[in-house]
N, C-alpha and C positions, 0 to 999 in steps of 0.2 A: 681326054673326055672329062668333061662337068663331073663334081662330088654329085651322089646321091644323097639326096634328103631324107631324114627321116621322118617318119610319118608325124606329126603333131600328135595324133589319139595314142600312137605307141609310147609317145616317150612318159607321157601323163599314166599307162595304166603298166607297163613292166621297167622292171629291173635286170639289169643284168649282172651275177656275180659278178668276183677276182676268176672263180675259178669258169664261169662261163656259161653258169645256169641262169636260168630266165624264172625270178617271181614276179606271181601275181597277186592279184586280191580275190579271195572266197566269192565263186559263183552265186547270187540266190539273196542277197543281202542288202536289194535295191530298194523293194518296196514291199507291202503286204507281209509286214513282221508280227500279226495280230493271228494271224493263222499258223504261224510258225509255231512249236514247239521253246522254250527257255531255252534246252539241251541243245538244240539246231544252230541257236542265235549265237549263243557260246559259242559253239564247236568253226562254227561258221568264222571267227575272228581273227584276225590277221594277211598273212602271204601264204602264197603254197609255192613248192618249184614247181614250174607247170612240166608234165612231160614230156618227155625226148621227141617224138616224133614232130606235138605242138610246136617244141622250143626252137625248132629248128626253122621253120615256118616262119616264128618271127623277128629272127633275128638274121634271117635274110632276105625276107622282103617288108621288113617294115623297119628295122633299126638295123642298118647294113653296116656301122661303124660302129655297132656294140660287139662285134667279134673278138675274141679272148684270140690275142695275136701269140703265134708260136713260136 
């Protein structure tokens, strides 16, 4: 069977730890930062680990060889 490709928009927007967790970048911080809050914009800055159930999601059907091999 053919490798699986990964998605192009996956690989650009998560990470995958050593240990297997999946970051992202802060939801909400695309556009219309004039009606935000300073405190939001802040808060807002950097990666998050996205959640377990999320993580699982895309790192099986969108990045299928970022699996943490056991």
């Amino acid at each position: 069977m053919p490798k699986m490709k990964t998605k192009s928009g996956a690989k650009k927007r998560f990470k995958i730890t050593k240990s297997g967790k999946v970051l992202a970048g802060q939801a909400g911080k695309r556009h219309g930062m004039i009606k935000r809050s300073n405190d939001q914009i802040r808060r807002l800055r950097g990666t998050v680990v996205m959640a377990d159930c999320d993580a699982k999601v895309v790192k099986k059907k969108f990045m299928p060889y970022g699996k943490k091999k056991k």
